[in-house]
mmCIF entry with sequence, helices, sheets and N, C-alpha, C, O atoms, coordinates in Angstrom:
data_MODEL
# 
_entry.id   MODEL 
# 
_entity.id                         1 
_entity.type                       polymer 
_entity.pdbx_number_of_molecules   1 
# 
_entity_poly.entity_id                      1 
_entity_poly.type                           'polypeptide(L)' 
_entity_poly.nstd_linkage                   no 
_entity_poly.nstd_monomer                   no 
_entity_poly.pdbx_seq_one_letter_code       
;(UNK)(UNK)(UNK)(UNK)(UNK)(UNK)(UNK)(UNK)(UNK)(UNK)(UNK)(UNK)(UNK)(UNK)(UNK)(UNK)
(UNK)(UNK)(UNK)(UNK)(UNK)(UNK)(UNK)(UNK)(UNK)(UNK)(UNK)(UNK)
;
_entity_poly.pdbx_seq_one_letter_code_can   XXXXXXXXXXXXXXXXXXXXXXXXXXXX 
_entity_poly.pdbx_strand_id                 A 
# 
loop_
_entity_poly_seq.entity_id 
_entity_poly_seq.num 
_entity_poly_seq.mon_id 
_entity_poly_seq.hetero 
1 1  UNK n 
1 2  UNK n 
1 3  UNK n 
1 4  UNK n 
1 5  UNK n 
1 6  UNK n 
1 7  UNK n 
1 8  UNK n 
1 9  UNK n 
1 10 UNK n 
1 11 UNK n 
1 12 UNK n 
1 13 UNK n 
1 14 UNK n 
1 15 UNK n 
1 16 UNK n 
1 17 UNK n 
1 18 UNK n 
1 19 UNK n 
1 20 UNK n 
1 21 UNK n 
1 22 UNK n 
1 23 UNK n 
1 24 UNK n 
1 25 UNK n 
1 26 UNK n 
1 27 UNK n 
1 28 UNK n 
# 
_struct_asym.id          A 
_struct_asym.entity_id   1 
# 
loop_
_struct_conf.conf_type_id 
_struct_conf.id 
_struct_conf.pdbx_PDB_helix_id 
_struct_conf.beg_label_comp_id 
_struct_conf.beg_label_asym_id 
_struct_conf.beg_label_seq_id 
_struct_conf.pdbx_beg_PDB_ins_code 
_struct_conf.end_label_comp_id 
_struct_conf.end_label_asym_id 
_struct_conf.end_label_seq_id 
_struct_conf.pdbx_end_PDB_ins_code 
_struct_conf.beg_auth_comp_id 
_struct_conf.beg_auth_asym_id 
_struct_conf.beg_auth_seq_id 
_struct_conf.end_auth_comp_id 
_struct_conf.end_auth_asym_id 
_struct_conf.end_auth_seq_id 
_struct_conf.pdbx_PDB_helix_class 
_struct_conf.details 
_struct_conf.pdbx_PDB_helix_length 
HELX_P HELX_P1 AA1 UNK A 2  ? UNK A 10 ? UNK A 2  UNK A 10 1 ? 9  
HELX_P HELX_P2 AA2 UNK A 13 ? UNK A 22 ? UNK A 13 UNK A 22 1 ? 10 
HELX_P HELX_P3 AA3 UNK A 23 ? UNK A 25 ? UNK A 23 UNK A 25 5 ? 3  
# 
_struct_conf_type.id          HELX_P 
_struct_conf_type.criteria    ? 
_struct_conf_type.reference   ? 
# 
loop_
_atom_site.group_PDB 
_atom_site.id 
_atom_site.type_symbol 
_atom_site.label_atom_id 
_atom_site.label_alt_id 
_atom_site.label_comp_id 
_atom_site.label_asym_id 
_atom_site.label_entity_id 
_atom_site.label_seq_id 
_atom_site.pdbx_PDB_ins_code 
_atom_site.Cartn_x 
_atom_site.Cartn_y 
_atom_site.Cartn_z 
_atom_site.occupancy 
_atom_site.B_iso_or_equiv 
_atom_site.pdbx_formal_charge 
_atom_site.auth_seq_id 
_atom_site.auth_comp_id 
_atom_site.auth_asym_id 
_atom_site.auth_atom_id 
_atom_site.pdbx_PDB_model_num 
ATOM 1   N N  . UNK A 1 1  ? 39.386 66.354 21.712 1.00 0.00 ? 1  UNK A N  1 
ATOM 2   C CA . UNK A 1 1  ? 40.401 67.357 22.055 1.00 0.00 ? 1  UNK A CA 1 
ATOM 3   C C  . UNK A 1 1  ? 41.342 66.812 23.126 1.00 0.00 ? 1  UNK A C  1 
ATOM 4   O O  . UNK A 1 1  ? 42.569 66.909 23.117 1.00 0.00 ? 1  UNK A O  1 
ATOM 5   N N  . UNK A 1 2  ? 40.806 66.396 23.777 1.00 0.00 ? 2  UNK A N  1 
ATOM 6   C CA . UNK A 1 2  ? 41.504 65.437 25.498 1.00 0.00 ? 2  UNK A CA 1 
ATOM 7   C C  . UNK A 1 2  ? 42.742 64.726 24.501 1.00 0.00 ? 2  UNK A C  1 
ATOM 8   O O  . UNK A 1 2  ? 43.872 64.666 24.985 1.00 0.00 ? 2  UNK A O  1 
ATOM 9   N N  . UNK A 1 3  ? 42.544 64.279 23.331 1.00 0.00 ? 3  UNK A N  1 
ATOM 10  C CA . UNK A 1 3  ? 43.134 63.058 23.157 1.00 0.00 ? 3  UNK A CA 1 
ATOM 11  C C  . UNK A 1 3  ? 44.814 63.558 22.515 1.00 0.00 ? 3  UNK A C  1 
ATOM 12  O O  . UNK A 1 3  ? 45.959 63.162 22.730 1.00 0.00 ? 3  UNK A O  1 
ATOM 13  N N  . UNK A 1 4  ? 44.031 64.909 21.413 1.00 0.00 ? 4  UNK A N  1 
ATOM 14  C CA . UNK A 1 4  ? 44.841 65.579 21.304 1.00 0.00 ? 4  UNK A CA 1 
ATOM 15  C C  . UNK A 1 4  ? 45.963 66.270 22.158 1.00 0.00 ? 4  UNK A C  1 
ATOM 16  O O  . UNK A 1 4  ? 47.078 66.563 21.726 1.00 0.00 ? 4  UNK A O  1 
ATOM 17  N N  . UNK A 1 5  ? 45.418 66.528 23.680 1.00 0.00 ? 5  UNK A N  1 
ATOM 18  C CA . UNK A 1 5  ? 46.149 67.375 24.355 1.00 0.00 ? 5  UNK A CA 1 
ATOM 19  C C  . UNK A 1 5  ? 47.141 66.071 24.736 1.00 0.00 ? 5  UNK A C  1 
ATOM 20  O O  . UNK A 1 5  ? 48.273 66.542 24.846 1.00 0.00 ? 5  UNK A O  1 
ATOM 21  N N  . UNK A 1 6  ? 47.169 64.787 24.954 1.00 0.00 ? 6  UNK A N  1 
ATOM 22  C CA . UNK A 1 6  ? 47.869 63.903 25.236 1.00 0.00 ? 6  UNK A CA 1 
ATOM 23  C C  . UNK A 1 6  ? 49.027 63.841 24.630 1.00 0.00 ? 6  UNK A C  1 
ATOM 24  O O  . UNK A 1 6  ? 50.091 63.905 25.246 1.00 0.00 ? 6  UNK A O  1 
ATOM 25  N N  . UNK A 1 7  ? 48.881 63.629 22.588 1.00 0.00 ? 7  UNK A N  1 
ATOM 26  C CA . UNK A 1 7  ? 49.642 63.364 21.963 1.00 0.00 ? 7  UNK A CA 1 
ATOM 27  C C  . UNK A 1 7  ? 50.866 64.955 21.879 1.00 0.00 ? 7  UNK A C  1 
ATOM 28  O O  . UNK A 1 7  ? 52.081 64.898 21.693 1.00 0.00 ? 7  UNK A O  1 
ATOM 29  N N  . UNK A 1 8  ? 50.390 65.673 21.997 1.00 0.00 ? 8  UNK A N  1 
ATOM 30  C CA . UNK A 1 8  ? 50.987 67.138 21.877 1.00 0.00 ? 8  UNK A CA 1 
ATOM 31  C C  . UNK A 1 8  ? 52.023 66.893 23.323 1.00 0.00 ? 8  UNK A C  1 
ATOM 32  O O  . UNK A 1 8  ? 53.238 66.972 23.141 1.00 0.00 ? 8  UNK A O  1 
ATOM 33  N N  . UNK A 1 9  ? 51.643 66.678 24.353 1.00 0.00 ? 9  UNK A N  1 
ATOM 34  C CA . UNK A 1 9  ? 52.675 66.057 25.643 1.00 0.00 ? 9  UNK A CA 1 
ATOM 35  C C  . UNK A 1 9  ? 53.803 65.379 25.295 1.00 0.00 ? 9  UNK A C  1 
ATOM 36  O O  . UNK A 1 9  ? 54.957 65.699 25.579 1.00 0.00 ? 9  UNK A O  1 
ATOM 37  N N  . UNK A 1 10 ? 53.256 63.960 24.358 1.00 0.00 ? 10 UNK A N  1 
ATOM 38  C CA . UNK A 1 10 ? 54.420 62.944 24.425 1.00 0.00 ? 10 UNK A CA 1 
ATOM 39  C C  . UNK A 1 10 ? 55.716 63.999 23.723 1.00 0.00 ? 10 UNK A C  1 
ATOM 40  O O  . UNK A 1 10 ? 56.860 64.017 24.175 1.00 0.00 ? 10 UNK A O  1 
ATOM 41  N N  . UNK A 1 11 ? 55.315 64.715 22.716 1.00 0.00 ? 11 UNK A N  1 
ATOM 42  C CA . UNK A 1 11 ? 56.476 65.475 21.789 1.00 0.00 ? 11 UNK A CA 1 
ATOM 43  C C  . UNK A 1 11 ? 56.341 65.979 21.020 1.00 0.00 ? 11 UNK A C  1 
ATOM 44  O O  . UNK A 1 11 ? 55.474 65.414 20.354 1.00 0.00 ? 11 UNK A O  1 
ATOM 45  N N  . UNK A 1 12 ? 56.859 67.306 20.305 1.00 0.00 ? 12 UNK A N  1 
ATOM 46  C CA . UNK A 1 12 ? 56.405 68.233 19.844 1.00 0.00 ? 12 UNK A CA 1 
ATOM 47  C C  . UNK A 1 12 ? 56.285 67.426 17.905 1.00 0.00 ? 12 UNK A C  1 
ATOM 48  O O  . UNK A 1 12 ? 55.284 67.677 17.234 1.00 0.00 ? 12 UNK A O  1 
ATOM 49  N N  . UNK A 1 13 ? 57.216 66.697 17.433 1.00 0.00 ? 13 UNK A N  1 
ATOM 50  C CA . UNK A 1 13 ? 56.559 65.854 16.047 1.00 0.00 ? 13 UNK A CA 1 
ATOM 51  C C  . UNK A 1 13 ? 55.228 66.018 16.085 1.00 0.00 ? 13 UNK A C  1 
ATOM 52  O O  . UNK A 1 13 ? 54.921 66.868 15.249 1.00 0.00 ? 13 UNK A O  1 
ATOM 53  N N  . UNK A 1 14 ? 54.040 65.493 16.816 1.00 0.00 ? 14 UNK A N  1 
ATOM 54  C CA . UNK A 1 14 ? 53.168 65.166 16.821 1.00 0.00 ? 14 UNK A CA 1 
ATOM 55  C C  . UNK A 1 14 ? 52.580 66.422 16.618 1.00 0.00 ? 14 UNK A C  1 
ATOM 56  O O  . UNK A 1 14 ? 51.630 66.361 15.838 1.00 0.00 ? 14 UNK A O  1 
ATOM 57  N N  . UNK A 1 15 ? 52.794 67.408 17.004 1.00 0.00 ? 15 UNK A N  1 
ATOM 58  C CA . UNK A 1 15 ? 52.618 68.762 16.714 1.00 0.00 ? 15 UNK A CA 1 
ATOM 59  C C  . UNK A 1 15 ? 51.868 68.847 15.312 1.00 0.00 ? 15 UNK A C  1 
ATOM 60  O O  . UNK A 1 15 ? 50.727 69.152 14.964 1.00 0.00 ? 15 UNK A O  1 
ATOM 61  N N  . UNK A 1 16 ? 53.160 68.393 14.596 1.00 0.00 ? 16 UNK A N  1 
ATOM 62  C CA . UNK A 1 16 ? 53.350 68.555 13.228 1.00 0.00 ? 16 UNK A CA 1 
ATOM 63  C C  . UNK A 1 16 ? 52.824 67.755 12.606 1.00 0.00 ? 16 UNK A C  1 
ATOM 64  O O  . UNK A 1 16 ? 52.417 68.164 11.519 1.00 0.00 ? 16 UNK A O  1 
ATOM 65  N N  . UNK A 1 17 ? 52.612 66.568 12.866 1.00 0.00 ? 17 UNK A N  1 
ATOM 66  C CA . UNK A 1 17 ? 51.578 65.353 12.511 1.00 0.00 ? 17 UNK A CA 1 
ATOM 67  C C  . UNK A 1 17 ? 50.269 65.666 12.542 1.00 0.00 ? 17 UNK A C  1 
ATOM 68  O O  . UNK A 1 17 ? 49.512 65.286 11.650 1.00 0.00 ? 17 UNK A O  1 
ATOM 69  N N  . UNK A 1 18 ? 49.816 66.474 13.691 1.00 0.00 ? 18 UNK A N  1 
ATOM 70  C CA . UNK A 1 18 ? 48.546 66.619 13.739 1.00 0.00 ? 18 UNK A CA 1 
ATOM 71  C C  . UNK A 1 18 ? 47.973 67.500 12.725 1.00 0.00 ? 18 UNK A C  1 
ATOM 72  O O  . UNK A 1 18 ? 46.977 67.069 12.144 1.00 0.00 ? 18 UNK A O  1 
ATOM 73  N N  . UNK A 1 19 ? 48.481 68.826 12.357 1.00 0.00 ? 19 UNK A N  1 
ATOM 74  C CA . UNK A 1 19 ? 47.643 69.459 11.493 1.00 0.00 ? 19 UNK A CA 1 
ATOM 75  C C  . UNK A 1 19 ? 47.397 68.812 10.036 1.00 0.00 ? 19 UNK A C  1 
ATOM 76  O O  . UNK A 1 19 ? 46.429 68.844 9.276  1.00 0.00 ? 19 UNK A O  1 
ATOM 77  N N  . UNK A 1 20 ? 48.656 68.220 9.961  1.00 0.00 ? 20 UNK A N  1 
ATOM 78  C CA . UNK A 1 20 ? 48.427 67.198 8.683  1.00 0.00 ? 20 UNK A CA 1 
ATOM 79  C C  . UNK A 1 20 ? 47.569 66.368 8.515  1.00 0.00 ? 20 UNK A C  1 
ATOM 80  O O  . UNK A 1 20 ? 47.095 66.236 7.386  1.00 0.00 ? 20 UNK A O  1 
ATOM 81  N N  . UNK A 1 21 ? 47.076 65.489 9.696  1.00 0.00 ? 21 UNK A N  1 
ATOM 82  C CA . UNK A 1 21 ? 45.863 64.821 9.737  1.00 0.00 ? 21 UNK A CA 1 
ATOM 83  C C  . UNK A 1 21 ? 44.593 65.478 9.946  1.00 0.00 ? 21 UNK A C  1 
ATOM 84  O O  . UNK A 1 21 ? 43.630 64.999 9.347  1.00 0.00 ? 21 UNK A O  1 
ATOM 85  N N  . UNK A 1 22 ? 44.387 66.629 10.789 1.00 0.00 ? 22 UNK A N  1 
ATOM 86  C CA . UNK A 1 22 ? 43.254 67.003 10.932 1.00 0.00 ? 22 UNK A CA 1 
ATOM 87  C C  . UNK A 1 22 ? 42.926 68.111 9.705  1.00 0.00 ? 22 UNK A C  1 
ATOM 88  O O  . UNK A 1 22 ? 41.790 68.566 9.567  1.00 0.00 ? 22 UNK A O  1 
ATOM 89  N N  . UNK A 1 23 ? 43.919 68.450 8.928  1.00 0.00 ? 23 UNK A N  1 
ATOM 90  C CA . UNK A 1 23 ? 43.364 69.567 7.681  1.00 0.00 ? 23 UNK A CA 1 
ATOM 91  C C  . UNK A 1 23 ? 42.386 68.953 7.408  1.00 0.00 ? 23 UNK A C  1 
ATOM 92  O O  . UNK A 1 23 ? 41.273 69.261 7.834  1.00 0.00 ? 23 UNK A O  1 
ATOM 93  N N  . UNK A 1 24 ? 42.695 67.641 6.390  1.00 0.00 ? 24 UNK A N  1 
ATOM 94  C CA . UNK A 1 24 ? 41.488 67.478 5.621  1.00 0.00 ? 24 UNK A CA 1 
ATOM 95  C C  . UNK A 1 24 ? 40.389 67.373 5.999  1.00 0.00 ? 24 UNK A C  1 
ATOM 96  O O  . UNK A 1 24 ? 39.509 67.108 5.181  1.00 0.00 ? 24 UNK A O  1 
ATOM 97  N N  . UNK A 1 25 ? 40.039 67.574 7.564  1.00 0.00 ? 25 UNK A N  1 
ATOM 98  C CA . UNK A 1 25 ? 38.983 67.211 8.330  1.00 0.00 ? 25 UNK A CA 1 
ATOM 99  C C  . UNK A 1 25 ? 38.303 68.419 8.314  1.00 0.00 ? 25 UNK A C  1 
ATOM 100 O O  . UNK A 1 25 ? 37.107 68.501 8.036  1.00 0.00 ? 25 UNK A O  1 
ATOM 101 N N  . UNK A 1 26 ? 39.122 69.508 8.644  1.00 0.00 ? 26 UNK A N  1 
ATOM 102 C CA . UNK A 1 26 ? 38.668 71.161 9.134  1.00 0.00 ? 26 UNK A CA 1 
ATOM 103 C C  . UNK A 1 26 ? 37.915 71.661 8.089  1.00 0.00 ? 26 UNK A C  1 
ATOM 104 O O  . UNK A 1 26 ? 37.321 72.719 8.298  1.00 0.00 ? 26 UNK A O  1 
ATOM 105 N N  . UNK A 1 27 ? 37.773 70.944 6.630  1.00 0.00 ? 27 UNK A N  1 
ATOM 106 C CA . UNK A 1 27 ? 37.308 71.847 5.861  1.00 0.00 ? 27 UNK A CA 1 
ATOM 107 C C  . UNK A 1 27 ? 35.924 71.430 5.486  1.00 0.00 ? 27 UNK A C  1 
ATOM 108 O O  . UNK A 1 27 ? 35.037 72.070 4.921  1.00 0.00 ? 27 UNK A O  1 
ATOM 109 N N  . UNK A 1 28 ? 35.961 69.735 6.103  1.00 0.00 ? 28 UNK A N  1 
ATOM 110 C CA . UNK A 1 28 ? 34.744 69.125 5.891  1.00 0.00 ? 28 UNK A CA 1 
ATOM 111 C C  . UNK A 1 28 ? 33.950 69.343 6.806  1.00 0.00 ? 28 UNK A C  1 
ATOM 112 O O  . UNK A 1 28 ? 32.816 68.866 6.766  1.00 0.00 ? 28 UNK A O  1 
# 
């Protein structure tokens, strides 16, 4: 989560990057 709260700082893209990467994770 720490690592997350980092990338969400640099700029809000990453925002948007992230749920895209972590979906396929959330369901597994």
């Amino acid at each position: 989560e720490g690592v997350v709260a980092k990338k969400q700082n640099r700029g809000p893209p990453l925002k948007f990057l992230a749920p895209l990467i972590y979906a396929p994770i959330l369901p597994l």
